[in-house]
N, C-alpha and C positions, 0 to 999 in steps of 0.2 A: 890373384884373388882380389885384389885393393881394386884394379881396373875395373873388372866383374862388377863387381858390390855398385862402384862409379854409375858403371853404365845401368844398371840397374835402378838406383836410384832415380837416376837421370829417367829412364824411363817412368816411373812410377809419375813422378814431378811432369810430363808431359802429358799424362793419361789423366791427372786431376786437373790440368792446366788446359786440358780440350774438353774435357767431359767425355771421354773415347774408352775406348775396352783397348786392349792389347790381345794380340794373340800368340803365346808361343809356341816352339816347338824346339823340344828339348828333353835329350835323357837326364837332364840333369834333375835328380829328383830333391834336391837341394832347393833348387830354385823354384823350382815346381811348388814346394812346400811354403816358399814364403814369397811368392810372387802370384798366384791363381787361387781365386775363390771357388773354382772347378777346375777340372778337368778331363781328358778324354786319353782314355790311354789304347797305345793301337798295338796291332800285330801287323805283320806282311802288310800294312798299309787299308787295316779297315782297323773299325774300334769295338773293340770288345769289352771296353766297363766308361762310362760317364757317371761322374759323380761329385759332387762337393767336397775341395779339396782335405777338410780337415775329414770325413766320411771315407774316404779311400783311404787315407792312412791310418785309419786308425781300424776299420773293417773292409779291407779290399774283398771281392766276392770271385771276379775272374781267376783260375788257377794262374792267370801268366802275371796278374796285379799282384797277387799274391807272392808270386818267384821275383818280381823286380825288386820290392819290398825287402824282402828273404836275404838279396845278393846287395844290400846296399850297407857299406859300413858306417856308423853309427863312432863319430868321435864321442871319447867322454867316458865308453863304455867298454873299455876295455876288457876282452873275458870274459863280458857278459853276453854276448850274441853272436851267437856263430854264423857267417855267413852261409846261405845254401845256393849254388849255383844253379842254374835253370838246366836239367839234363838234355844233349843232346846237340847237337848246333840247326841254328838259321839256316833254313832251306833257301836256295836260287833263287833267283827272281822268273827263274822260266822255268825253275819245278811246281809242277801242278800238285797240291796235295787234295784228295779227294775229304768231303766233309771238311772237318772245324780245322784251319789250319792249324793251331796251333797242338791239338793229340797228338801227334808223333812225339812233340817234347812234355804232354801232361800226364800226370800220374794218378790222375782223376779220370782220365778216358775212358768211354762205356762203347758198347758195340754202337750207338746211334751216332756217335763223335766221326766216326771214320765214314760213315754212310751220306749223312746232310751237315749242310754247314747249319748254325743255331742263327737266328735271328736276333738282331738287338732290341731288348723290351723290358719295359718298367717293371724291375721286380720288387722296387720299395718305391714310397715318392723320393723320384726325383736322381733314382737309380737306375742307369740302365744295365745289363750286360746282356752279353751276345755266349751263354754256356748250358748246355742240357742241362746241367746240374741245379738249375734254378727253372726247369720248365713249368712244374707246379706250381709255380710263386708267381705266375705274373696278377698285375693286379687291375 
């Protein structure tokens, strides 16, 4: 952790010291939290919520932003927040899921989920997600 913390600093220090953005990419939702004024959270490799970073965690909209969230423990809080796992496992990379990839494993899934995949689109400023469940919302 002390290296981590290091090399992350070190980065920050290199980003104010170019005038430069960094990009990561990372499950770590640790670092996520205190390193990105956004960010873009994916599935199978497209993105299903963009959002400002302190705005996702504190209202994620995507059911999967919402299961990563769910399944992250939380020092400090002992007892107080149960983890929930994401049901289900990671499909293949050469299994084809028809419609939203991500319904096989949501619990929110509607018969349109399995039929087309959802579009990513502004449902708040400055929000995007890619879920049926906010199709009346775009703005």
């Amino acid at each position: 952790m002390t290296v981590q913390a290091q090399i992350l600093d070190l980065m920050n220090q290199l980003k104010d010291d170019f005038h430069s953005t960094i990009v990561l990419i990372t499950h770590n939702l640790g670092v996520v939290s205190q390193m990105t004024s956004k960010v873009a959270v994916m599935y199978l490799g497209e993105i299903v919520e963009f959002a400002d970073t302190r705005d996702l965690f504190h209202e994620p909209m995507h059911p999967y932003s919402v299961g990563l969230l769910n399944s992250v423990p939380v020092l400090g809080r002992k007892g107080q927040k149960i983890l929930i796992p994401i049901p289900g496992m990671v499909p293949t990379p050469t299994e084809i899921i028809p419609g939203c990839p991500f319904q096989p494993r949501c619990d929110k899934a509607m018969s349109i989920c399995r039929e087309r995949q959802p579009n990513l689109l502004e449902h708040k400023p400055g929000r995007l997600v890619a879920c049926w469940l906010y199709e009346d919302e775009t703005i």
